[in-house]
C-alpha positions in Angstrom: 44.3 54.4 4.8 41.7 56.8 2.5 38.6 55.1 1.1 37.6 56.3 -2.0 33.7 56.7 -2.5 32.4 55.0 -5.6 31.0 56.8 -8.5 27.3 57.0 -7.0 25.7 59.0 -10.4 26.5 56.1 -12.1 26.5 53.6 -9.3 29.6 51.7 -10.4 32.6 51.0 -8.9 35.8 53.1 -9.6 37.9 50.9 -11.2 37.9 48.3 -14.3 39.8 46.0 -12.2 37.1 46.5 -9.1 34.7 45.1 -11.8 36.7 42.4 -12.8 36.3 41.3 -9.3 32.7 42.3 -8.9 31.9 40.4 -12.2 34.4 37.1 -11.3 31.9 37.1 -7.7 28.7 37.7 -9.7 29.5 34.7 -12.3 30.1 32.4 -9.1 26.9 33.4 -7.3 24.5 30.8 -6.2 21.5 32.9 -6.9 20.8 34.0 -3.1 19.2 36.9 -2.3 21.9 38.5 -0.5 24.6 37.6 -3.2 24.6 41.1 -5.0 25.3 43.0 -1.6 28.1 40.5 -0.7 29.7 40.8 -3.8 29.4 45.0 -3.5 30.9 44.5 -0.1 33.7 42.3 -1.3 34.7 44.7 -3.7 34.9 47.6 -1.9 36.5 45.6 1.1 39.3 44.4 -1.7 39.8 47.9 -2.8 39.8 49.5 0.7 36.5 51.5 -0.1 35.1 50.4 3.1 35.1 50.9 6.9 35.0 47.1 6.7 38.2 44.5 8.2 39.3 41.7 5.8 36.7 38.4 5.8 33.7 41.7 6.2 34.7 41.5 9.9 33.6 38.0 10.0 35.6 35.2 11.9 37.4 33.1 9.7 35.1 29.9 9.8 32.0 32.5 9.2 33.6 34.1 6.1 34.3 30.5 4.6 30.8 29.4 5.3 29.3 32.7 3.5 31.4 32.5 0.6 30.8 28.7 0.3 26.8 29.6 0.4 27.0 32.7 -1.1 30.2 32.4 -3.8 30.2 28.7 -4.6 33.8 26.9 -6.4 35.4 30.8 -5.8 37.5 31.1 -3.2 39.0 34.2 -1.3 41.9 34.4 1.4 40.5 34.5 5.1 43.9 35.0 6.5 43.5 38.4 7.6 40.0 37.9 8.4 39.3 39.2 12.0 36.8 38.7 15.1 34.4 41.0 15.5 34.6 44.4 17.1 36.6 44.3 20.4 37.3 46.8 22.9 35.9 49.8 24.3 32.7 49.5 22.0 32.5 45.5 22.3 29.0 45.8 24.2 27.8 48.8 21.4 28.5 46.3 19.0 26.7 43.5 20.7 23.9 45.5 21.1 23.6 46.4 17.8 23.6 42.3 17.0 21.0 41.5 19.2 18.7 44.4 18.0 19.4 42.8 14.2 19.1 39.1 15.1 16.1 39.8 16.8 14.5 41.4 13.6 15.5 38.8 11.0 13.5 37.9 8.8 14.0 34.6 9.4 14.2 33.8 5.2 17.8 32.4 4.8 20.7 31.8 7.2 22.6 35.1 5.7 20.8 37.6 7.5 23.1 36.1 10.8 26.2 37.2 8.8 24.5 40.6 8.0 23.7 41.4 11.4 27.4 40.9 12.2 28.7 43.2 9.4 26.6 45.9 9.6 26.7 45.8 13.3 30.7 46.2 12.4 30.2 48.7 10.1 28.1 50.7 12.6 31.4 51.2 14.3 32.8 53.3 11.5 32.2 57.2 11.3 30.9 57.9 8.2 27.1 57.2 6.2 26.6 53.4 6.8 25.7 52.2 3.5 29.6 53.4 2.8 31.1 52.4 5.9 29.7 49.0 4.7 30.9 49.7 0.9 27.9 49.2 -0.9 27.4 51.7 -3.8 24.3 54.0 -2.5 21.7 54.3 0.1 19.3 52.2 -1.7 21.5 49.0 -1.7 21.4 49.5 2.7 17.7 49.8 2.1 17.4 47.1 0.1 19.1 45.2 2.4 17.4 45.8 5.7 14.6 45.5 3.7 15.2 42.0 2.7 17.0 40.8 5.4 15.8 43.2 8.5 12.0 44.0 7.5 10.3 44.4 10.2 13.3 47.0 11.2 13.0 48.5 7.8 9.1 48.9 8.4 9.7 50.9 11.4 11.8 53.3 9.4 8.6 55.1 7.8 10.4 59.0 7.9 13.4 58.0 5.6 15.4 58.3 8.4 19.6 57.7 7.9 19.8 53.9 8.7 22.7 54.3 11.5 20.6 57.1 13.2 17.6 54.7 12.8 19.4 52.1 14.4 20.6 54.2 17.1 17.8 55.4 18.0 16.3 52.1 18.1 19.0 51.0 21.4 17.9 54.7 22.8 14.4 53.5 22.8 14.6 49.8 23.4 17.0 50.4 26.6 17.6 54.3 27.4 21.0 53.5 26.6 21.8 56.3 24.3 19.6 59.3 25.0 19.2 61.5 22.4 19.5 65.5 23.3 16.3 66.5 22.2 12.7 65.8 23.6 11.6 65.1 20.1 13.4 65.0 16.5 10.7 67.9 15.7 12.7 69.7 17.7 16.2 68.5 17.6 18.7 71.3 16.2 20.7 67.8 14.2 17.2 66.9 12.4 18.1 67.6 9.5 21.7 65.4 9.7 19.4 62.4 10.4 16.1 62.4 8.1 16.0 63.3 4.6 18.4 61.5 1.1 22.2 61.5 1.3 23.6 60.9 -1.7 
């Protein structure tokens, strides 16, 4: 199935109905921090304009829980939620977990949840902040600001957030070494530093 970006110029999703849906979440919010992002992530996860499974990857009892907190009184299947990433890439995506969890901010219970989704989403092949289906870069900043900080600190050189958290696991355990003795020097610097749109 094709995912169709949203309308980043204008930072809105790409349908009326999509907005219905965006607004119907928004009007149920419970005033979290995080509520804005999940609802972008719903909606593109309805409207397959993400990388992300049904539930946001989430087991089922998680997804509950997160709309309950996050989505009070709404209520949106879970059947076809799934378990995290399995397979080949389970320990890649564990990794990535453990990096996030260990960087919480420790603010509000949803930054668990996050960890799990973008760590899901890091499994996808295209920019992250689309693979997760929020509308632009700056919603992926925002949230690893908010939920991720001291991560988000470390990111001083505007560097693309999957690259970043790469890179991370390459320097943490050696795990994934990069090519290059330096980005400086790396002939794919340009692919990881610098605004995508």
């Amino acid at each position: 199935m094709s995912r169709q970006p949203f309308n980043v110029a204008s930072n809105t999703p790409p349908s009326p109905r999509g907005s219905g849906l965006y607004a119907l979440l928004m009007a149920n919010a419970a005033g979290l921090a995080n509520d804005d992002l999940f609802a972008r992530m719903l909606l593109s996860q309805a409207g397959a304009h993400s990388a992300l499974p049904a539930g946001l990857g989430l087991q089922p009892t998680s997804f509950r829980a997160l709309m309950a907190r996050h989505f009070p009184g709404l209520h949106l299947p879970t059947a076809l939620a799934v378990a995290p990433h399995q397979g080949e890439r389970q320990s890649e995506w564990q990794e990535i977990c453990t990096l996030l969890n260990a960087h919480r901010a420790q603010a509000d219970p949803s930054e668990i949840w996050m960890a799990y989704i973008v760590a899901t989403a890091c499994m996808a092949s295209d920019h992250l902040w689309q693979d997760l289906g929020l509308w632009s870069r700056l919603d992926l900043t925002r949230l690893m600001q908010s939920n991720f900080p001291a991560l988000a600190q470390r990111n001083n050189r505007d560097m693309k957030w999957k690259k970043f958290l790469y890179k991370q696991l390459c320097e943490k355990a050696g795990v994934y070494v990069c090519r290059s003795p330096s980005c400086e020097v790396c002939a794919d610097y340009t692919r990881c530093f610098g605004h995508d749109t």
